[in-house]
NUMAR-371313 format. One line per field, with one value per residue (C-alpha): residue number from 1; residue in three letters; x, y negated, z. Coordinates in steps of 0.001 Angstrom, whole numbers. Layout:
# NUMAR-371313
num NUM,... .
residu ala,... .
xx X,... .
yy Y,... .
zz Z,... .
END
This chain:
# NUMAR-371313
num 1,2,3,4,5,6,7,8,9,10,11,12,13,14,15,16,17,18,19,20,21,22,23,24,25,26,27,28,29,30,31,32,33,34,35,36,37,38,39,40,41,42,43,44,45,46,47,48,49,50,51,52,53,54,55,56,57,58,59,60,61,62,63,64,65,66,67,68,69,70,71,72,73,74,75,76,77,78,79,80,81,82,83,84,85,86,87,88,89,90,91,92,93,94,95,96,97,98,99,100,101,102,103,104,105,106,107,108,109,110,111,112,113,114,115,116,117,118,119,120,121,122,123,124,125,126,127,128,129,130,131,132,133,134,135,136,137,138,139,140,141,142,143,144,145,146,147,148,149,150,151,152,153,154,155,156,157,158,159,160,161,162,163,164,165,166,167,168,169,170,171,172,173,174,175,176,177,178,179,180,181,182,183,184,185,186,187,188,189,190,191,192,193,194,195,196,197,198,199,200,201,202,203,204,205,206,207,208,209,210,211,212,213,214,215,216,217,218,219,220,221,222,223,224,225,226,227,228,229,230,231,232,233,234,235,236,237,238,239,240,241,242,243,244,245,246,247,248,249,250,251,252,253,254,255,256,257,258,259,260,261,262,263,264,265,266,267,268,269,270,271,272,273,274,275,276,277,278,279,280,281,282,283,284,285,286,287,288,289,290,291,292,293,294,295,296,297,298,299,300,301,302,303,304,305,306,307,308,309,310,311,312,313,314,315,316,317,318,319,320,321,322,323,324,325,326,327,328,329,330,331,332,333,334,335,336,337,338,339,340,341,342,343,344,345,346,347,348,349,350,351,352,353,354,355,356,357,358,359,360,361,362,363,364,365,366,367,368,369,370,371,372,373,374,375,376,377,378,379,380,381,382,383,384,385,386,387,388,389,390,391,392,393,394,395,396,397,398,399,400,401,402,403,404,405,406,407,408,409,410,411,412,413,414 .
residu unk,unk,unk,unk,unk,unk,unk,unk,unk,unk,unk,unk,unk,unk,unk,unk,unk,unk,unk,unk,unk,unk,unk,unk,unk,unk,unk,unk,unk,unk,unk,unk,unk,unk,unk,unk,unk,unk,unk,unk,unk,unk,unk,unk,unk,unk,unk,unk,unk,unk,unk,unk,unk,unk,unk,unk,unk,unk,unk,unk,unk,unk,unk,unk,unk,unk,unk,unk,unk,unk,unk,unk,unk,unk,unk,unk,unk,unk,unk,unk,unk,unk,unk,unk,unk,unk,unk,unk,unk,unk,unk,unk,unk,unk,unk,unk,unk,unk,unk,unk,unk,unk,unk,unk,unk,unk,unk,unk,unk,unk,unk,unk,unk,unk,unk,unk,unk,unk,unk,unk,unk,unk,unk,unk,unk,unk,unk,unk,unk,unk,unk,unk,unk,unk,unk,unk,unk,unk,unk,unk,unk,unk,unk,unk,unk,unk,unk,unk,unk,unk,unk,unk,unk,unk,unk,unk,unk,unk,unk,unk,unk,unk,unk,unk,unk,unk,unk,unk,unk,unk,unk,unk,unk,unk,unk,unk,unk,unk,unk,unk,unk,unk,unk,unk,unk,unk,unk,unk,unk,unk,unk,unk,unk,unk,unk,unk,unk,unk,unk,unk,unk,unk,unk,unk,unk,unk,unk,unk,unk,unk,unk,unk,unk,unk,unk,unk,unk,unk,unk,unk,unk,unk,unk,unk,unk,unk,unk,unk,unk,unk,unk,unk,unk,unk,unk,unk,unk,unk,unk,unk,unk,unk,unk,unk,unk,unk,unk,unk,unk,unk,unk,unk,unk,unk,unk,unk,unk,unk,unk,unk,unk,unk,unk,unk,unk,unk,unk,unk,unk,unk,unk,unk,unk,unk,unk,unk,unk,unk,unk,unk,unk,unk,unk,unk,unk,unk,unk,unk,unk,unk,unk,unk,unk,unk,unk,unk,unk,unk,unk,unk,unk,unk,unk,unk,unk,unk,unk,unk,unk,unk,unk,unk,unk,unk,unk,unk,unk,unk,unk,unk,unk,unk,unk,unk,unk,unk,unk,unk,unk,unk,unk,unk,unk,unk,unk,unk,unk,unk,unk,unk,unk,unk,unk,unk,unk,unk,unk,unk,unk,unk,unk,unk,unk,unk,unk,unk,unk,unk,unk,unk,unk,unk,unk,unk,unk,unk,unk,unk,unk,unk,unk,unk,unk,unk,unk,unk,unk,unk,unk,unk,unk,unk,unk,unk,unk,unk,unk,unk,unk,unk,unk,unk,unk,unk,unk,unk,unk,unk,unk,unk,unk,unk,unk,unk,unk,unk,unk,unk,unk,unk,unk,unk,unk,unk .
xx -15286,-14144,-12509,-15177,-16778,-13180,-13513,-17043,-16484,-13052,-14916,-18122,-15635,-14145,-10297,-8883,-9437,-6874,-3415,-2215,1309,841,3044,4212,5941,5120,3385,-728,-2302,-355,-370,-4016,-4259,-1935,-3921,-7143,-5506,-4858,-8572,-9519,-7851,-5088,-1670,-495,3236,4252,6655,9124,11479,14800,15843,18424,17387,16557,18716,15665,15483,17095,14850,11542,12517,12963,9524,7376,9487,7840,4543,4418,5435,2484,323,1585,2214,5282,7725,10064,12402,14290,17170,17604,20760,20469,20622,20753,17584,13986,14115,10200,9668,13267,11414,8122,9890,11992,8548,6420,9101,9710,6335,5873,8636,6855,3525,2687,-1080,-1683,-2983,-916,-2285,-1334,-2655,-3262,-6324,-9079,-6603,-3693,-6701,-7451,-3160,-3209,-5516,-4355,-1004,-946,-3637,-969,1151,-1402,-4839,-7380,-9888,-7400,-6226,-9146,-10045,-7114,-6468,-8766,-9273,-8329,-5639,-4614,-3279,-3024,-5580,-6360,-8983,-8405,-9345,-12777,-10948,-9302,-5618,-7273,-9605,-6618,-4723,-8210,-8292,-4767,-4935,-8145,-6636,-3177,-1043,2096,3016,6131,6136,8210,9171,10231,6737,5811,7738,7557,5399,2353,2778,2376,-1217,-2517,-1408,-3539,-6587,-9955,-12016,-15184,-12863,-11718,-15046,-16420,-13681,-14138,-17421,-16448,-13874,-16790,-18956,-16372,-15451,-18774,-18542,-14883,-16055,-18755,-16370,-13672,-15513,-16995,-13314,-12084,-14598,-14073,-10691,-10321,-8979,-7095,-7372,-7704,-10903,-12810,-11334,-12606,-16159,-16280,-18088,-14709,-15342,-14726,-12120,-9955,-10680,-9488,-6368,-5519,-5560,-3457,-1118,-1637,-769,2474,3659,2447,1474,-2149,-2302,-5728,-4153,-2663,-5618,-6748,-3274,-2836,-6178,-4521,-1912,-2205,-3956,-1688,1921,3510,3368,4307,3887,5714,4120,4763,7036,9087,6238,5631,2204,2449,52,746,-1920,-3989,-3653,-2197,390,2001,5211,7286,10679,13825,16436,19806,20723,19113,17691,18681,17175,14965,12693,8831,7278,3123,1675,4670,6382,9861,11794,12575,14566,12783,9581,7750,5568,3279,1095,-1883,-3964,-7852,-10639,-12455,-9743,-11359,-9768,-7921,-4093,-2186,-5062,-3572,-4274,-2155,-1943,-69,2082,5335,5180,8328,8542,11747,11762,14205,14770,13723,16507,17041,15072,12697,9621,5585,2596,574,-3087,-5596,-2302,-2793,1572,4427,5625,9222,8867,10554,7371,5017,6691,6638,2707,2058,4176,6958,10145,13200,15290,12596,12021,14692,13301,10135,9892,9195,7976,9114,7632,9433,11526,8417,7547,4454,3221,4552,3097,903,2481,1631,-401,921,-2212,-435,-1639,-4843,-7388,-10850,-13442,-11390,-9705,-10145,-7907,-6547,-2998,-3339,89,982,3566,4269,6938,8268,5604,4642,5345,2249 .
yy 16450,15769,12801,10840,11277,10068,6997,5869,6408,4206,1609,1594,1204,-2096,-1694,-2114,-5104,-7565,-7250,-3959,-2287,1320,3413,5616,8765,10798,13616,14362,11683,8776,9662,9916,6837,4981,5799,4859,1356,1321,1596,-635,-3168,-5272,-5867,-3081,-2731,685,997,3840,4214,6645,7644,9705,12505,15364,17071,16423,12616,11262,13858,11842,8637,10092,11437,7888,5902,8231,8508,4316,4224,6168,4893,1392,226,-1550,59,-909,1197,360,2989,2101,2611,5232,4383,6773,7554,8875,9854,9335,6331,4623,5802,3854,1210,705,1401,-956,-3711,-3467,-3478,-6905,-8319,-7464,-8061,-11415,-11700,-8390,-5834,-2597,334,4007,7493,9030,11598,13209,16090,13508,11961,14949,15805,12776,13130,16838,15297,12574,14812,17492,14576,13323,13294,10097,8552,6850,9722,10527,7393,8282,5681,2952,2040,-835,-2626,-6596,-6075,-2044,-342,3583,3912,7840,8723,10270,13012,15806,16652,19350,16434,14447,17860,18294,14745,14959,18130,17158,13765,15723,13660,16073,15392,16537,18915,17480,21709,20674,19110,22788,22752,20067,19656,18217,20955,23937,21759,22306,25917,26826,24313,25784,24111,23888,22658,19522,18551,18418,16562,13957,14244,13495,10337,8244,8514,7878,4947,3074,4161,2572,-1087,-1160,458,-1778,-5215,-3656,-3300,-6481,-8083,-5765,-6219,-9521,-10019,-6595,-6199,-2784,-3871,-4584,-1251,866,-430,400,3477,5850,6050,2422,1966,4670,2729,-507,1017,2961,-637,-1907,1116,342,-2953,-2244,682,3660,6453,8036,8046,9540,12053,9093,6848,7984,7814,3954,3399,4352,1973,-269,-4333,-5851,-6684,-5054,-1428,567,4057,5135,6306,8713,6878,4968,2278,1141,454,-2528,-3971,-7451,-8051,-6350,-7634,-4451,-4950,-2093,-2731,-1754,184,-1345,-560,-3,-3111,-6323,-5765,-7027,-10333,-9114,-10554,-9916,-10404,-11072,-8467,-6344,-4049,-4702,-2336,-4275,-2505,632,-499,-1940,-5361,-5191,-7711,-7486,-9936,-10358,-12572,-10802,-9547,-10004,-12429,-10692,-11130,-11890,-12813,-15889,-18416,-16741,-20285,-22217,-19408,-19159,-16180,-14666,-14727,-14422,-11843,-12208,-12289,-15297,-17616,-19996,-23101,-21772,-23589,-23511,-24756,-22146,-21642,-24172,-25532,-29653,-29694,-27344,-24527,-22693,-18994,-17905,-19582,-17752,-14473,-15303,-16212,-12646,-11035,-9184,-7952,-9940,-6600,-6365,-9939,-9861,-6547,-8408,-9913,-13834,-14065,-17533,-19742,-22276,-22689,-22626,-20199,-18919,-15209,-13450,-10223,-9941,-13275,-15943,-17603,-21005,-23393,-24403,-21183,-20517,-19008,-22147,-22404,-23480,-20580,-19098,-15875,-14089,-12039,-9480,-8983,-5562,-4610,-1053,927,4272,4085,7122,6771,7918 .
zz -19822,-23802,-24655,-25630,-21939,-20728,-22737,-21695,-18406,-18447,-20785,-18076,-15142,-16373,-14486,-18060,-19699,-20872,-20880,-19097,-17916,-18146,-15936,-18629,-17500,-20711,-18807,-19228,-16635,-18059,-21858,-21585,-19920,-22519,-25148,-22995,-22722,-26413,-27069,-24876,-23336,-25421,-25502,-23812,-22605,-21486,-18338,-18138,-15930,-16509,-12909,-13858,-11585,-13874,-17373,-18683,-18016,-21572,-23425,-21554,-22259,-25940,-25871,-24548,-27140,-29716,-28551,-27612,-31553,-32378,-30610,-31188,-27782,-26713,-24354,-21764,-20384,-17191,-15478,-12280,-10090,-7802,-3754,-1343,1321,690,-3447,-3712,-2078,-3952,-7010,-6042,-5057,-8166,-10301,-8707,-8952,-12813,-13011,-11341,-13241,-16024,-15821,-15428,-15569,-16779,-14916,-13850,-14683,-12896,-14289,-10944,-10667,-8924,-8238,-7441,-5046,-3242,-2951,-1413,1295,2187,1910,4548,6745,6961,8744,10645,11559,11453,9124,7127,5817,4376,2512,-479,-2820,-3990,-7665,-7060,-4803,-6328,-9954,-9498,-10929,-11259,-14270,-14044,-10599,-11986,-13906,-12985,-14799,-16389,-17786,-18744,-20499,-22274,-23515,-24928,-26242,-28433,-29309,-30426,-28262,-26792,-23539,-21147,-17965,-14971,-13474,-10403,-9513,-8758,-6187,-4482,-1588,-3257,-6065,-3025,-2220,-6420,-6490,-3322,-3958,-4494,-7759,-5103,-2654,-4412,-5394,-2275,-960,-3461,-2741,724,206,-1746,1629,3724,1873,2072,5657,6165,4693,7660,10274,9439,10488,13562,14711,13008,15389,18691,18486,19810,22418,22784,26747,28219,30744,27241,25354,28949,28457,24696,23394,23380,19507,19038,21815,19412,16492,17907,19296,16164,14408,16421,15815,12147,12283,13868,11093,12865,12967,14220,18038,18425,21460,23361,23502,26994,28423,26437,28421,32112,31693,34817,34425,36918,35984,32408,31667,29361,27159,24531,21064,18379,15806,17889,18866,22261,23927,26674,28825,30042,32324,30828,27551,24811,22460,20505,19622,16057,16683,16852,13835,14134,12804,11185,8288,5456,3680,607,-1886,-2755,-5885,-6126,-6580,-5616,-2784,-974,1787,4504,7071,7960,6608,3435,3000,-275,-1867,-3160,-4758,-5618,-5519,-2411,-159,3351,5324,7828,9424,5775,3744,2279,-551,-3486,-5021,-2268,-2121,-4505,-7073,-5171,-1090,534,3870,6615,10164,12376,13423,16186,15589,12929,13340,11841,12103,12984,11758,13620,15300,14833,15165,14771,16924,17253,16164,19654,21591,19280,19778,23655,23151,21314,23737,21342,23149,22678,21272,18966,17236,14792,13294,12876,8759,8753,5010,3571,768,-898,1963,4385,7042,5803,7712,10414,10886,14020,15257,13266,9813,8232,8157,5090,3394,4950,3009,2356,1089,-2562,-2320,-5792,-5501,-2549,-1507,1050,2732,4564,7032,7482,8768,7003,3974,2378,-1266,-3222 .
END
């Protein structure tokens, strides 16, 4: 595919329009994509960020300033401090941020491929199996968008190479984990899983309100009469919900627990699956401590304990547990732990309720409530996940724009 195909493609697919934050490491994928934006969309504010991590590092941050000057793009350079924990997912984290400090109303833009796709996918299925695996990343998810995930990186060498625009090699990305996946990845192979994720994700939107709607209520007698196809479903969504991980093999024995009284099964990835009655509940682990009070930018990510919330916002995010209005919410959400006497109004609830009644009501376990993020607006209580929605920031029918709010626990970075 030349450069001009590259360009059409990007112009036809409309993710770039406006004001856009490229995340600009100065390799292939996101020097193509810079000078994609440059065409096409308008200002355009490149995003590098120095981690310090490689000899290399100062001679990269050398390299986008020169390019950004050619090309005549404006660049910001952050160099954040290092912490200590998962390198990949500190780097996302500290990427993401900077680029919701900076970008306003403009869209972000991030040069991942059809090869990065495909990594992806074999990636996460190596961990574990499931459907969700498969699906890969979307094109678009609130303000991030992925223009490039047409194109292959030989695409994206091809397009620089004919444009003259240099670009840097990161060596150590042959051997990391995802770099073993490219060197032993069939051409034929990745197209026809590509090939693959764009059927099963016109397949996913249908599947996922089939067991947005069978879910409800989640009691085992209802699960048992299900075809064993959906049961799984519903039951990995609840896993999902909680952070974890796929739990296809334990379905049958989730299934067994007994109706009468509380019972109990634990999960891969520290969760907990508890029948109350009947009624199923899978619980998130329990830290070694309290976590630590954060903030979360819109659109933006934030580490909260030993898990990450993320928002996302759009103008047809389904309305699901934290779909909320994004403009009763403040552009910055404070996450902590509940504390005695915190009270809401819960959704459809005409008065207020204390937060340790509505964790009694959905059943989570006392040792695990304070591991559990309240997300605060303005001082006001306004989502707890898989507990609770303000009525104050319910989605209407004025709703003009959406934020989709995630819990999970131990993210990938991608």
């Amino acid at each position: 595919m030349n450069a001009a195909a590259i360009e059409e493609r990007v112009r036809a697919g409309g993710l770039l329009a406006g004001p856009v934050v490229v995340l600009f490491s100065g390799g292939r994928d996101s020097t193509c994509l810079l000078d994609l934006a440059v065409r096409i969309a308008g200002p355009v504010t490149a995003l590098h960020l120095n981690y310090g991590l490689r000899d290399e590092a100062g001679d990269d941050e050398a390299h986008c300033a020169a390019i950004c000057a050619r090309l005549g793009a404006e660049l910001v350079v952050e160099r954040p401090e290092r912490t200590t924990g998962n390198v990949q997912a500190w780097a996302r984290d500290e990427r993401y941020a900077a680029a919701a400090r900076i970008a306003g109303d403009a869209v972000v833009a991030s040069g991942h491929t059809a090869t990065d796709q495909v990594e992806t996918v074999l990636y996460r299925l190596a961990s574990s199996p499931g459907r969700r695996a498969l699906l890969g990343m979307p094109e678009r998810s609130g303000r991030l968008v992925r223009p490039l995930l047409f194109a292959s990186r030989e695409d994206t060498a091809g397009y620089c190479t004919e444009l003259g625009l240099p670009w840097r090699e990161d060596a150590t990305n042959a051997t990391s984990k995802r770099g073993a996946i490219r060197a032993q990845l069939h051409p034929a192979a990745e197209a026809n899983i590509l090939r693959t994720l764009a059927i099963l994700r016109d397949e996913a939107e249908v599947l996922d309100t089939v067991v947005e709607q069978a879910l409800e209520p989640p009691e085992l007698d209802r699960f048992a009469a299900m075809p064993p196809a959906l049961a799984r479903l519903c039951i990995q969504e609840l896993a999902d919900r909680a952070g974890g991980p796929a739990i296809t093999d334990h379905v049958a024995a989730i299934l067994a627990l007994s109706p009468h009284g509380t019972a109990s099964l634990d999960l891969p990835g520290g969760l907990r699956a508890t029948a109350t009655y009947g009624r199923l509940t899978i619980e998130r682990p329990r830290a070694e401590s309290d976590p630590k009070p954060t903030r979360l930018a819109i659109p933006g990510s934030a580490v909260y304990g030993n898990g990450e919330l993320t928002a996302s916002t759009g103008d047809d995010i389904p309305v699901a547990d934290g779909t909320l209005d994004a403009h009763a919410l403040a552009a910055t959400l404070e996450v902590r732990a509940w504390r005695p006497g915190d009270r809401m109004r819960p959704l459809g609830l005409a008065g207020t309720k204390s937060l340790q009644d509505l964790f009694t009501d959905r059943k989570v376990p006392r040792d695990a409530r304070a591991q559990v993020p309240v997300v605060v607006s303005d001082g006001e209580i306004a989502w707890i996940p898989g507990v609770a929605t303000a009525d104050a920031f319910k989605v209407t029918s004025t709703t003009r724009r959406r934020v989709r709010l995630a819990w999970r626990l131990d993210s990938a970075p991608q």
